[in-house]
C-alpha positions in Angstrom: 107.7 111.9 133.4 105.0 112.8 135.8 102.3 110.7 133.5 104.3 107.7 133.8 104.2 108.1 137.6 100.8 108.4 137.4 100.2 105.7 135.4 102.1 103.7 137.8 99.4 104.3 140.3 96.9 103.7 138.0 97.3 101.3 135.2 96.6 102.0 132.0 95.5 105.8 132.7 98.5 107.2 130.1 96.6 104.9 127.4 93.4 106.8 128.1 94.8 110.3 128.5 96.4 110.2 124.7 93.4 108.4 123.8 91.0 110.8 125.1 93.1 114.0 123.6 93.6 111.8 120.6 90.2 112.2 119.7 90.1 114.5 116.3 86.1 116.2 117.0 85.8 119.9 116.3 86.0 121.6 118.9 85.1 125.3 119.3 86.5 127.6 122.3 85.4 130.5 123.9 87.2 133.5 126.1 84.8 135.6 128.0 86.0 139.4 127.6 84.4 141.9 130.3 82.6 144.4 127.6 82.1 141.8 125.1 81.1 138.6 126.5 81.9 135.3 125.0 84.3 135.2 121.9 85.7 132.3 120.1 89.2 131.7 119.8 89.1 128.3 118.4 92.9 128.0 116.9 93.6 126.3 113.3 94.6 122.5 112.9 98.1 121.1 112.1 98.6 118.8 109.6 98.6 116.0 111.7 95.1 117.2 112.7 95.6 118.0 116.6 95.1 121.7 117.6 97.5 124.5 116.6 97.2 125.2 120.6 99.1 121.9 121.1 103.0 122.6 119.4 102.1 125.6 122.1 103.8 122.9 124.7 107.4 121.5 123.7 110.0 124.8 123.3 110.0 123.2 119.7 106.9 123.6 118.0 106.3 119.6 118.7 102.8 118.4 119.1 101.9 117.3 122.4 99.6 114.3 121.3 101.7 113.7 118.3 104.9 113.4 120.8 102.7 110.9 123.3 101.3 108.8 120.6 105.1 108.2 119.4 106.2 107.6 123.1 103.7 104.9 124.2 104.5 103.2 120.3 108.0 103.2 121.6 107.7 102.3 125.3 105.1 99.6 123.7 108.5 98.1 122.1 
């Protein structure tokens, strides 16, 4: 996994990166259309309350964060 080689490099940088994404704030996003200017296109919550936008990144709907939190519990082991 290209974090863990990262974290290699720099110690304790995975912890921070789940951490940091981790962080349930609202958070409201914008797209900039030509004719229309700035839009929001904030997507829903999941039930484990991480952005819809994040089971966008595993082919199986996963959550991202959700999947890291569970990997450093394990690798923590």
């Amino acid at each position: 996994m290209f974090l863990e080689e990262v974290n290699k490099v720099f110690p304790g940088y995975l912890e921070h990166y789940v951490a940091d994404f981790n962080d349930n704030q609202n958070k409201i996003l914008y797209e900039y259309h030509k004719d229309k200017g700035f839009e929001e296109c904030t997507a829903e919550y999941n039930a484990c309350g991480h952005n819809k936008n994040f089971s966008k990144v595993i082919s199986d709907g996963t959550c991202y964060i959700c999947a890291l939190k569970q990997y450093l519990n394990e690798r923590a082991v």
